[in-house]
C-alpha positions as CSV (number, residue, x, y, z in Angstrom):
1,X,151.1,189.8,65.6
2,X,152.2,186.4,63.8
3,X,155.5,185.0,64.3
4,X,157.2,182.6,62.1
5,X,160.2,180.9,64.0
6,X,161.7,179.1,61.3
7,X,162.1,182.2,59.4
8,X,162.5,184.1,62.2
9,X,160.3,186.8,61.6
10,X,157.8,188.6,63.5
11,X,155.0,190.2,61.5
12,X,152.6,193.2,63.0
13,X,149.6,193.7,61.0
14,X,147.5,196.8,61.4
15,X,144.6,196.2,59.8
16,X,142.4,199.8,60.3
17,X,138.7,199.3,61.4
18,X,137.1,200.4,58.6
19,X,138.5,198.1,55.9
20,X,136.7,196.0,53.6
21,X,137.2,192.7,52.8
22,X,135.6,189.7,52.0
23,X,135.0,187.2,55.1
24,X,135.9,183.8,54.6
25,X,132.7,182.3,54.6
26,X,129.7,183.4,52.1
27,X,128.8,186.6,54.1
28,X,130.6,188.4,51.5
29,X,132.3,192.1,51.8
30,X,132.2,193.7,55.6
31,X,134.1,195.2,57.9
32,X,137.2,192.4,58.9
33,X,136.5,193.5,62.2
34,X,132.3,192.3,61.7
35,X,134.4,188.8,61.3
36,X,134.2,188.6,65.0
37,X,130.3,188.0,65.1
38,X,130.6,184.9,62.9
39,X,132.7,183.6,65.9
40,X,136.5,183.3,66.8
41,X,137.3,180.8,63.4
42,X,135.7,183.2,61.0
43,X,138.2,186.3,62.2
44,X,140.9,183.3,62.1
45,X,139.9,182.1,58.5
46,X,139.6,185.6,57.3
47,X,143.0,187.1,58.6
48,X,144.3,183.6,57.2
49,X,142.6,184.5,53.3
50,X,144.2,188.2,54.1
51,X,147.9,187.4,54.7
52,X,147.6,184.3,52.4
53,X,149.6,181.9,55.4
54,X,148.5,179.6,57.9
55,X,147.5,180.4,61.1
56,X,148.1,177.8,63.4
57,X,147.9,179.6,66.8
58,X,145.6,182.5,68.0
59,X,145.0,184.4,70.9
60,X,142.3,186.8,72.1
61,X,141.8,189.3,74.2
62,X,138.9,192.1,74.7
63,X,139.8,195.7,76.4
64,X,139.6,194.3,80.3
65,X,141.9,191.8,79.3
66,X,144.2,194.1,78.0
67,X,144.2,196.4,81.0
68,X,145.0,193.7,83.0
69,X,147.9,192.0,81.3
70,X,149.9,195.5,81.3
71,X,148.9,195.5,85.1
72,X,150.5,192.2,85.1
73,X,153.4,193.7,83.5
74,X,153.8,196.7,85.5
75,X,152.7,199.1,82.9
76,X,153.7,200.2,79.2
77,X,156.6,202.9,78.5
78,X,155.1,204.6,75.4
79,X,156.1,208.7,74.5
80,X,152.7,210.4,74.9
81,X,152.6,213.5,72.8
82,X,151.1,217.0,73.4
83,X,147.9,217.1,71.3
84,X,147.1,213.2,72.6
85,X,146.5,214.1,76.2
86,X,143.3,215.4,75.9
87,X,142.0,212.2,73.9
88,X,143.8,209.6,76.4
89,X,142.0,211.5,79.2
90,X,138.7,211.6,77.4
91,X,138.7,207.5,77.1
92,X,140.1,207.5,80.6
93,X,137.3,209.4,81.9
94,X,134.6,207.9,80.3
95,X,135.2,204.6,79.5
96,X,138.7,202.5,80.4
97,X,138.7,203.5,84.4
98,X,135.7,202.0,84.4
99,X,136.5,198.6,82.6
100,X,139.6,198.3,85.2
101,X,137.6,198.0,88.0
102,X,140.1,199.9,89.9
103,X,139.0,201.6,93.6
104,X,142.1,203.4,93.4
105,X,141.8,207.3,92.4
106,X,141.7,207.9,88.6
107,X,145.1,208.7,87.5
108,X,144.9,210.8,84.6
109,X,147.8,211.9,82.0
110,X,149.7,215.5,82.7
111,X,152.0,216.0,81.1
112,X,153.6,214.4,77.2
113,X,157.1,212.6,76.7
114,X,157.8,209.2,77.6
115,X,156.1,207.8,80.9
116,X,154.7,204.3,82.0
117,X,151.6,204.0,82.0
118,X,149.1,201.8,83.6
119,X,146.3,199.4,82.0
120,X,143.6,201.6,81.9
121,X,145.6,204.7,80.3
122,X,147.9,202.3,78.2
123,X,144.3,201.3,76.7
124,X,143.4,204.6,76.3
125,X,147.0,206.1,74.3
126,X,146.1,203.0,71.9
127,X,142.2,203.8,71.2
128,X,142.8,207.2,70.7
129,X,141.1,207.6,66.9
130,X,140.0,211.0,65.8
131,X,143.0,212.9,66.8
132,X,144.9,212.5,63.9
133,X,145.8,209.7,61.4
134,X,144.8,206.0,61.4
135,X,148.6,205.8,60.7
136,X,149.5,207.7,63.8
137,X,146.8,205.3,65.6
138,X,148.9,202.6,64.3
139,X,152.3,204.1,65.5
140,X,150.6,204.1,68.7
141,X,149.4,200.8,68.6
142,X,152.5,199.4,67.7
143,X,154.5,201.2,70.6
144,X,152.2,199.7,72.8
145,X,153.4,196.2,71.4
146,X,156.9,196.9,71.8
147,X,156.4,197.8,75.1
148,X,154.5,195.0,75.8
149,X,157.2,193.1,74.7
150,X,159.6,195.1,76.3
151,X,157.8,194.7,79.6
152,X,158.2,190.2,79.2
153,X,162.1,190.7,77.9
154,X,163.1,192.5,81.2
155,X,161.3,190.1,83.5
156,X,163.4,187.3,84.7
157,X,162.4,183.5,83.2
158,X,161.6,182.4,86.5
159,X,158.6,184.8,86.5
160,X,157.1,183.9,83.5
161,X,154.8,181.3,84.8
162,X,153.8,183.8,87.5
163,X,152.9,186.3,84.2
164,X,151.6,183.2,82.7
165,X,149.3,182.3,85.5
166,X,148.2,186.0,85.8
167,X,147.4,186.7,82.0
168,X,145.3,183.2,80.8
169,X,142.2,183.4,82.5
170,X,142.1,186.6,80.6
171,X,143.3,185.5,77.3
172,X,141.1,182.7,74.8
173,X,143.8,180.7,73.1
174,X,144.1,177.2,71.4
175,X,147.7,177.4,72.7
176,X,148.8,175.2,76.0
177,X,150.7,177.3,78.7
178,X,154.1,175.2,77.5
179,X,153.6,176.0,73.6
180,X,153.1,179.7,75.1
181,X,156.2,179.8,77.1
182,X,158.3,177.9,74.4
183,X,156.9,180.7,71.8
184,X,157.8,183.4,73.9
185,X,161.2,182.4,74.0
186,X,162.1,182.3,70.2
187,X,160.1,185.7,70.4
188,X,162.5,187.2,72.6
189,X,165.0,185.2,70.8
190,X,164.3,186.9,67.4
């Protein structure tokens, strides 16, 4: 996600796992996401030679962290269809309960049509890969994003530092927690 607030723009990139393109540094063609083992500013410098703009700001999160900020947020509204049940539940049970460290009992999905979901199965709706399409991957990936976003529009301001506090242990930014609360404001805003 990169937003632009003078131009007021929000831009989503879904860039699918398997693309090749040519890291920033002399390691030549790979996977954009092998940019990651060359450290944090290689994936920054490559994305940057991708959408040909600066990128002045980042933040990062792994699959824990993510279970936890829509935790923090009180779950994701996404519309879960029919033939994705059986794939959310497969990542549920064997992989994203697990990272959640939850004690409570595994809550798996029954039933499709729009529902909130928690971290762990949120996680799950976005992973699922071999289903269908990359394209319907990224239709999922997106309505996690919008919900995401959803989730910090309906929450009053006075609770963001309380969201802020909750989320930044798990998140590796460059950004201070005043630059993340201003930004999230125009966001909101646009």
């Amino acid at each position: 996600v990169g937003v632009n607030p003078n131009t007021k723009q929000i831009l989503l990139i879904s860039i699918p796992r398997d693309t090749y393109f040519p890291l920033h540094t002399s390691k030549g063609m790979d996977k954009f996401t092998h940019a990651g083992i060359y450290g944090l500013q290689e994936s920054v410098n490559t994305l940057q030679d991708l959408v040909n703009e600066d990128i002045n700001y980042y933040a990062r999160m792994n699959f824990t962290s993510f279970i936890e900020i829509v935790d923090a947020l009180g779950g994701v509204e996404v519309d879960v269809h029919k033939n994705e049940i059986n794939e959310i539940n497969k990542f549920i049970k064997n992989e994203t309960y697990k990272w959640s460290g939850e004690t409570t009992p595994m809550q798996l999905i029954e039933n499709s049509g729009v529902q909130k979901l928690n971290g762990y199965q949120t996680l799950s709706y976005a992973r699922i890969r071999k289903n269908d399409s990359t394209q319907e991957r990224d239709r999922r990936q997106r309505q996690v994003i919008e919900g995401l976003m959803n989730g910090v529009k309906n929450l009053p301001v006075s609770k963001y530092p309380k969201l802020l506090d909750t989320i930044l242990p798990y998140v590796k930014t460059n950004m201070k927690p005043t630059q993340i609360i201003g930004l999230a404001g125009k966001v909101l805003g646009i």
